[in-house]
N, C-alpha and C positions, 0 to 999 in steps of 0.2 A: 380539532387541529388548531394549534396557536395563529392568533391572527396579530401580524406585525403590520404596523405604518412604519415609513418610513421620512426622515422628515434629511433633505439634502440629496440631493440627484449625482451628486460629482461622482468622483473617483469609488470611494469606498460605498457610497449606497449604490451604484452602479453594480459593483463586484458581488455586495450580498444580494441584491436581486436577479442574478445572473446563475446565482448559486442555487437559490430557491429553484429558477428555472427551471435548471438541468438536472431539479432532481435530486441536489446533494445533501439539503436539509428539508425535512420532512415540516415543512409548517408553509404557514401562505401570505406575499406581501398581500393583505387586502387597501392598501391603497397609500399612494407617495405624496409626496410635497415637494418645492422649490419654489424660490420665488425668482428663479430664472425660469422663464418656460421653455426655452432651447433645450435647460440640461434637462427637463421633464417629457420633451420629446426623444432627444436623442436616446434616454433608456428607452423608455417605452421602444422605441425601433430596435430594438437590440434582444427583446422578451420574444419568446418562440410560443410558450405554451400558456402563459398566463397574460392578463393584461389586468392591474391595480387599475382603481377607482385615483382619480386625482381630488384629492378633497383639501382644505384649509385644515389648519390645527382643532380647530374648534370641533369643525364633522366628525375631523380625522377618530376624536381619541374617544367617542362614543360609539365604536366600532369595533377596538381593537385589543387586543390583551396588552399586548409589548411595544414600545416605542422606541427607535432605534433612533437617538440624534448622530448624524454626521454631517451636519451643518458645518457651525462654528463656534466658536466662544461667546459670541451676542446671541446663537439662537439658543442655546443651553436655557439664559433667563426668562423666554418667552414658550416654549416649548416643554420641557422638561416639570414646573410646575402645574404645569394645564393636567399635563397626561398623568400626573400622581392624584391629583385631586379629580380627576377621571375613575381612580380606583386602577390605572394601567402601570404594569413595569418599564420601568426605564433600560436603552444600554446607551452610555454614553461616549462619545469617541473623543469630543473635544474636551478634557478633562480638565486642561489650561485653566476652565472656567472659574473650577474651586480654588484658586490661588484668592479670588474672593472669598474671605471668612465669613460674611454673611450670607451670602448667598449658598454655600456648603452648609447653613446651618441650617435656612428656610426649607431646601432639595429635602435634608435629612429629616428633618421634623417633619416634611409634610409625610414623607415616606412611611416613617415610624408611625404616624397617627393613619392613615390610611391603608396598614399592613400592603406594602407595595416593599420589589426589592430594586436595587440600583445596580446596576452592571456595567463595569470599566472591565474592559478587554484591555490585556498586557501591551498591546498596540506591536509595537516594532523593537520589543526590548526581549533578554530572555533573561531568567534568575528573579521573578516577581516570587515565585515560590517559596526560593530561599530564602527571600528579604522579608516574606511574612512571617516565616517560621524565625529567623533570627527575631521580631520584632517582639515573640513573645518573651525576650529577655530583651538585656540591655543591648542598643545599639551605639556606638559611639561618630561612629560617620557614614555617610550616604554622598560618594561623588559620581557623578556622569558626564563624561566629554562626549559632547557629539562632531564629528565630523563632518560637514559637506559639501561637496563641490559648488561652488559661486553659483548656478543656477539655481541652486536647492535655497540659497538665502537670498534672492531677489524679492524686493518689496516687503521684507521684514520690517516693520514699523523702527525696531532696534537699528537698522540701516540705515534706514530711511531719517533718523533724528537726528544721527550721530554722522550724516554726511560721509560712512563710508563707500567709499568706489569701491566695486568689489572686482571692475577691469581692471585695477591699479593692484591688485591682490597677483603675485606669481608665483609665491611659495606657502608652504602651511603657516596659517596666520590664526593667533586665538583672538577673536573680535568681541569675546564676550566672556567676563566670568565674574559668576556671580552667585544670589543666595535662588532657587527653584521660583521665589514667588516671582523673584526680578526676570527671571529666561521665559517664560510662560505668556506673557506680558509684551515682551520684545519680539518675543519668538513663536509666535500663535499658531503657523501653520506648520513648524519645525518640531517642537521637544513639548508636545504634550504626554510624554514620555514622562517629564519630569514631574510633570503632576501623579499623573500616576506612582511615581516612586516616591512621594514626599505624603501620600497618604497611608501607602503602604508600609512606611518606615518611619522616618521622626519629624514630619513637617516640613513646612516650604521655607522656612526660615532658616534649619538646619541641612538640607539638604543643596548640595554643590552645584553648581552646573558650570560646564565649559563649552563654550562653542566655537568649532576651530573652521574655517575657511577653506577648502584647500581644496585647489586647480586641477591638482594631478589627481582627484578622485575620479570614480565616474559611480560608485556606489555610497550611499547614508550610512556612515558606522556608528555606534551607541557602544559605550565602554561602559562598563558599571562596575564600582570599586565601594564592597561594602564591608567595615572592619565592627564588632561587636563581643560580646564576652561569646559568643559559641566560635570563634574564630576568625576568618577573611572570606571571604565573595569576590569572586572575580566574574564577570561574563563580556564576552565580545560579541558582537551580530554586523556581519555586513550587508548591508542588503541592497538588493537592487530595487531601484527606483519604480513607483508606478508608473506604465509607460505614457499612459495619459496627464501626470504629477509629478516634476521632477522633485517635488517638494515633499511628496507621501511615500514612506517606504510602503513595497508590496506586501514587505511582513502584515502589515499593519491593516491593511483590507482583508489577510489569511482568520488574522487572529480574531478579527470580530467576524469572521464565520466559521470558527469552533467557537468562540463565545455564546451564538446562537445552535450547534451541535450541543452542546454541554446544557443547558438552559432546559434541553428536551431530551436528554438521554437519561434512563434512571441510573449508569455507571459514570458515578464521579472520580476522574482521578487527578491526582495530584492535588497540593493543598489549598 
């Protein structure tokens, strides 16, 4: 059976250990990280049938097959390297990361020389399929507007510079637009979405991003407008919030548990 660490206690390593629990994927957390210890208690109380080893990065990845990061964009560089040069598979959540060109190069190279694979889950978006399949011809544009209601952008470092009041916000406002690698940056806990799409399509330098404010929401939307020689792409997702994360859509703890369903099923489908 696949033995996963998990390295991030929040929202989303919550949901896939909750998952394993009850049963719904066939492999085993053998052991968690945080370096909050509350959030490493609070799951641990939440686990019915299984109880993870609490181990450091270092134990962790001499232990494990797979290494799930859902940290954040800082634990990506300290985490993510160890566990490849471990000989472990990665899946990464905060994707943001790779908007650093070096740092996507170092992850990549170590992978390829260590035959290890990397796994980004579609996160909170839908239409990654069509945008790899367009990808194998020409693309000409890649835009994403994200919508969210003012809680969902509280303590956005892009907020937080640029001295926006987001109380001062009453009707839909775009507080941000710009090229993927700039929103990622800005936007860390918001549109790692956009990373994702700017690998799977034509770069973070080419690829759009819009990020609009807006009071009267109470759900995160993601629009994706992709135009290419095989035609247009359009997808919409609305999605409700994680209830413990007004800032993580739910999609997005869904999808990195068919990311690990998929990982161990011998029926792969879609591209």
């Amino acid at each position: 059976m696949l033995k996963i660490g998990i390295v991030g206690c929040g929202t989303i390593g919550t949901y896939i250990c909750k998952a394993i629990d009850d049963g719904l994927i066939e492999t085993e957390v053998h052991a968690i990280y945080d370096r909050n210890a509350e959030n490493v208690e609070r799951l641990l109380s939440l686990l019915v049938n299984h109880r993870p080893a609490v181990m450091e990065i270092g134990e962790m990845v001499k232990h494990i097959d797979l290494l799930v990061e859902c940290a954040s964009q800082e634990a990506v560089y300290e985490v993510v390297p160890a566990a490849l040069h471990a000989g472990c598979d990665v899946m990464i959540m905060s994707v943001g990361a790779f908007a650093d060109e070096i740092l996507f190069k170092t992850i990549y190279s170590i992978a390829k020389e260590m035959g290890c694979k990397i796994y980004l889950p579609s996160g909170a978006i839908a239409g990654l399929d069509g945008l790899k399949s367009a990808a194998s011809e020409q693309i000409y544009s890649v835009t994403l507007t994200t919508q969210k209601p003012l809680s969902g952008l509280a303590d956005a470092p892009f907020v937080i510079q640029n001295n926006i009041n987001l109380e001062d916000i009453k009707s839909r406002t775009v507080i941000f637009e710009g090229k993927a690698s700039e929103a990622v940056k800005g936007f860390p806990a918001n549109v790692n979405v956009a990373a994702t799409l700017s690998l799977a399509g034509i770069g973070f330098e080419k690829t759009k991003v819009r990020i609009v404010a807006n009071p009267a929401l109470c759900r995160n939307i993601h629009e994706i407008s992709v135009e290419g020689s095989f035609g247009k792409l359009t997808s919409k997702v609305e999605n409700v919030a994680s209830p413990t994360n007004p800032k993580s859509s739910y999609l997005a703890s869904l999808s990195a548990i068919a990311t690990l369903k998929k990982i161990i099923d011998p029926l792969q489908v879609g591209t």
